[in-house]
C-alpha positions as CSV (number, residue, x, y, z in Angstrom):
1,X,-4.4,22.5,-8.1
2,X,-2.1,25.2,-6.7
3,X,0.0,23.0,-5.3
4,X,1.1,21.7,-9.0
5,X,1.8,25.6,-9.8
6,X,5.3,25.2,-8.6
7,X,6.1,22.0,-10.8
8,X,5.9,22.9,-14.8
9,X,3.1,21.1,-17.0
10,X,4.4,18.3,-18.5
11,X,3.0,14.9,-20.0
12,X,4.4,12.9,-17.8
13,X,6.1,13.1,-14.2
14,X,9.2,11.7,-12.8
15,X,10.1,11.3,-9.5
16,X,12.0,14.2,-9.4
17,X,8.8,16.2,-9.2
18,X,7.1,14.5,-7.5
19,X,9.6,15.2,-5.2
20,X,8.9,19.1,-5.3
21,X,5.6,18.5,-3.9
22,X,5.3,20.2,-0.5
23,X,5.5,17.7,2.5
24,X,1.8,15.9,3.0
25,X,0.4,17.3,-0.4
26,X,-2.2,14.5,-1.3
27,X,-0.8,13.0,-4.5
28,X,0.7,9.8,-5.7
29,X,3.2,9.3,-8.6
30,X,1.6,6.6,-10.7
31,X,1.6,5.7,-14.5
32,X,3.8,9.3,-14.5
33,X,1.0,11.4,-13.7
34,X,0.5,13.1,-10.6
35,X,-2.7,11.4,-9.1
36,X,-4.7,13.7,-6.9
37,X,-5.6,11.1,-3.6
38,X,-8.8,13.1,-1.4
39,X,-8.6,12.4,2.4
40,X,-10.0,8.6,3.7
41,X,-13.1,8.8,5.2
42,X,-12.9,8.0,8.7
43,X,-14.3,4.7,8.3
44,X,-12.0,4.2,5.9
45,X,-9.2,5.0,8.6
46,X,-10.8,3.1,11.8
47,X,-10.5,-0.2,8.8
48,X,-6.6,1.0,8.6
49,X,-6.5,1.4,12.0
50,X,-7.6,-1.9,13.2
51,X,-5.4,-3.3,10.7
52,X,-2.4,-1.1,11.6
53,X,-2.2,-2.3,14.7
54,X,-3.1,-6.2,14.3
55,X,-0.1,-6.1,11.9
56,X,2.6,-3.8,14.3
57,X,1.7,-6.1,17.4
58,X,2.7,-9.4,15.3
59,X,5.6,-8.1,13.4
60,X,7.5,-5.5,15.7
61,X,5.9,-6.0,19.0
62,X,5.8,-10.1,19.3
63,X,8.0,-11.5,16.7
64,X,10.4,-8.3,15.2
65,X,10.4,-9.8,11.4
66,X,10.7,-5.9,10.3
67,X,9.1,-3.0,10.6
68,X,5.2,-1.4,9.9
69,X,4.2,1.4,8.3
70,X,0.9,2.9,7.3
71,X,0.2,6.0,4.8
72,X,1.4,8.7,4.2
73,X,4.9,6.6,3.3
74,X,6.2,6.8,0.1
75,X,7.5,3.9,-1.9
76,X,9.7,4.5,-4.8
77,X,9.6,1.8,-7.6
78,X,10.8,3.5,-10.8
79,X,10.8,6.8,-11.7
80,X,7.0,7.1,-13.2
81,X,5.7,5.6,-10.0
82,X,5.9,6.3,-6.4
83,X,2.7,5.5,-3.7
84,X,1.5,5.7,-1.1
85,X,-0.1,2.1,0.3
86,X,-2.2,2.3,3.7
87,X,-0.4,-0.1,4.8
88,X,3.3,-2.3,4.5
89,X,5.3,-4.3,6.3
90,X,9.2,-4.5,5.3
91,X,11.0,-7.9,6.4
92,X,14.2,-7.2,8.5
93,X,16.7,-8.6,6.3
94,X,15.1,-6.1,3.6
95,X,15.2,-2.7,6.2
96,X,17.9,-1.3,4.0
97,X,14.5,-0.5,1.3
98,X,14.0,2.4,4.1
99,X,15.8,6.0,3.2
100,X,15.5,8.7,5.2
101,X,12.6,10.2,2.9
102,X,11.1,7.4,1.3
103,X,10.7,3.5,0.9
104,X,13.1,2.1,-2.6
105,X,11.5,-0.8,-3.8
106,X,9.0,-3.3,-3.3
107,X,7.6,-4.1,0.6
108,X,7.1,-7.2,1.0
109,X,3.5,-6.9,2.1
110,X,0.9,-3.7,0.3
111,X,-2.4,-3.7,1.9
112,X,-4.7,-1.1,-0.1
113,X,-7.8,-0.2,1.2
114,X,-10.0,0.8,-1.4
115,X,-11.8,4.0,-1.9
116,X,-14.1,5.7,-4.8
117,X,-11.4,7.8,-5.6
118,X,-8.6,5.5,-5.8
119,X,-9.6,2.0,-6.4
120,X,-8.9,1.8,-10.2
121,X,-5.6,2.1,-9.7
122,X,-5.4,0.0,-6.4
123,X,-6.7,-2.8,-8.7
124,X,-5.3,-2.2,-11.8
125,X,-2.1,-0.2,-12.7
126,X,-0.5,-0.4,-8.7
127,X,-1.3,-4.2,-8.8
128,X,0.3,-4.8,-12.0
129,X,3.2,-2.5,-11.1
130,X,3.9,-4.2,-7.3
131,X,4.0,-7.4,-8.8
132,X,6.1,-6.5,-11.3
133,X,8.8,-5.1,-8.7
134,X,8.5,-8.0,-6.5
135,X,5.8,-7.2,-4.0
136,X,5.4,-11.0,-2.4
137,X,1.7,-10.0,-0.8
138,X,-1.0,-8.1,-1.6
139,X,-4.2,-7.5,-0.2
140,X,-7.0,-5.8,-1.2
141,X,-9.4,-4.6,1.2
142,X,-12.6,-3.4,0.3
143,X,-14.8,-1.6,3.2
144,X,-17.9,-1.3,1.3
145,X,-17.9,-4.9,0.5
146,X,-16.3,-6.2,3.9
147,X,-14.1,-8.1,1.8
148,X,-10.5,-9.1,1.8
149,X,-8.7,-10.3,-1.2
150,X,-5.4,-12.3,-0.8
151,X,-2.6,-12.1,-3.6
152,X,0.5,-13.8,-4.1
153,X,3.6,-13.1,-6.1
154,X,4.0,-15.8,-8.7
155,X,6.6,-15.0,-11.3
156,X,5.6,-11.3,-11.6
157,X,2.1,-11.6,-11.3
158,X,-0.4,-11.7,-8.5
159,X,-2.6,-14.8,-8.4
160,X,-5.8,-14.6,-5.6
161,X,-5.6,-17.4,-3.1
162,X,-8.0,-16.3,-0.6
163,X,-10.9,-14.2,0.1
164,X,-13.5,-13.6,2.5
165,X,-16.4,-11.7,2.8
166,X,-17.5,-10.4,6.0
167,X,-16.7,-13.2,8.3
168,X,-13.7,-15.7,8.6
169,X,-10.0,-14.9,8.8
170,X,-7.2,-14.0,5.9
171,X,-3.9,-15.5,6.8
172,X,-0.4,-14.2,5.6
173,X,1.7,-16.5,3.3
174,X,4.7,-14.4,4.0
175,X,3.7,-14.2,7.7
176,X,2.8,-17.7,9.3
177,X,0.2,-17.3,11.5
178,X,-0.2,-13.6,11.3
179,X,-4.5,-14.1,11.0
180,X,-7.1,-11.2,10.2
181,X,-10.4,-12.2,11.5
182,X,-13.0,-9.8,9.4
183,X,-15.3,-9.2,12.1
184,X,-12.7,-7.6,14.3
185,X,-11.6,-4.5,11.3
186,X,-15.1,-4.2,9.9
């Protein structure tokens, strides 16, 4: 915890603070705590790297709807919460979200990949709070299960419609044919 020495104890965190962390420090802004976040494991990163890349190629490098990014990036939403997805993508019309230091407001696609140390909140608190601010996709990917879970924004709220489990393809609402066959990540 020596990196929190230079940010006073309080009970809760704004982004302001956050914002004293030193660059790459491994914690996320959420609920208004500061949320330790370990290193991935490197399967963990070969999933986001697969992933990463099947989403770059279709967005920037085939079609250019907007632009890609994958974690560490962080995304402001209010002042108790600021993440860091594995993975968005940011339509072009929206690319004024993107400040020189961080991401303000909602991508229009989180992918989390889940991990021991970080799943709660991927499924719980994060979801509630990227629906909330307008997040229009969300997908939950969960290496241990092979598993993708497909969420859409419907009136502030995320409502599954799709999953598979280690075979068969996830395919973007917000992203016509943009397909994720599971064999080919896991």
């Amino acid at each position: 915890m020596a990196v929190l020495k230079t940010i006073p104890k309080r009970l809760s965190y704004t982004y302001e603070d956050y914002a004293k962390l030193p660059e790459g420090a491994p914690y996320q802004l959420i609920g208004g705590q500061l949320i330790m976040t370990p290193s991935p494991t490197p399967y963990h990163q070969e999933v986001l790297k697969r992933l990463e890349f099947m989403l770059y190629e279709y967005v920037e490098r085939k079609n250019q709807l907007g632009k890609v990014f994958f974690a560490p990036i962080d995304v402001y939403l209010e002042e108790g919460e600021t993440y860091q997805p594995d993975l968005i993508f940011i339509a072009k019309e929206r690319l004024d979200i993107i400040k020189e230091d961080k991401v303000e407001g909602a991508p229009d696609l989180v992918v989390e990949i889940l991990s021991p140390s970080t799943a709660y909140y991927d499924l719980r608190h994060k979801k509630a709070i990227y629906a909330r601010h307008g997040v229009k996709e969300y997908w939950i990917v969960d290496p241990g299960e092979r598993s993708i879970e497909l969420y859409e924004n419907r009136g502030n709220e995320f409502v599954l419609v799709g999953k598979a489990i280690e075979e068969g393809e996830i395919g973007s609402i917000i992203l016509p044919g943009f397909e994720v066959g599971l064999k080919a990540i896991f």
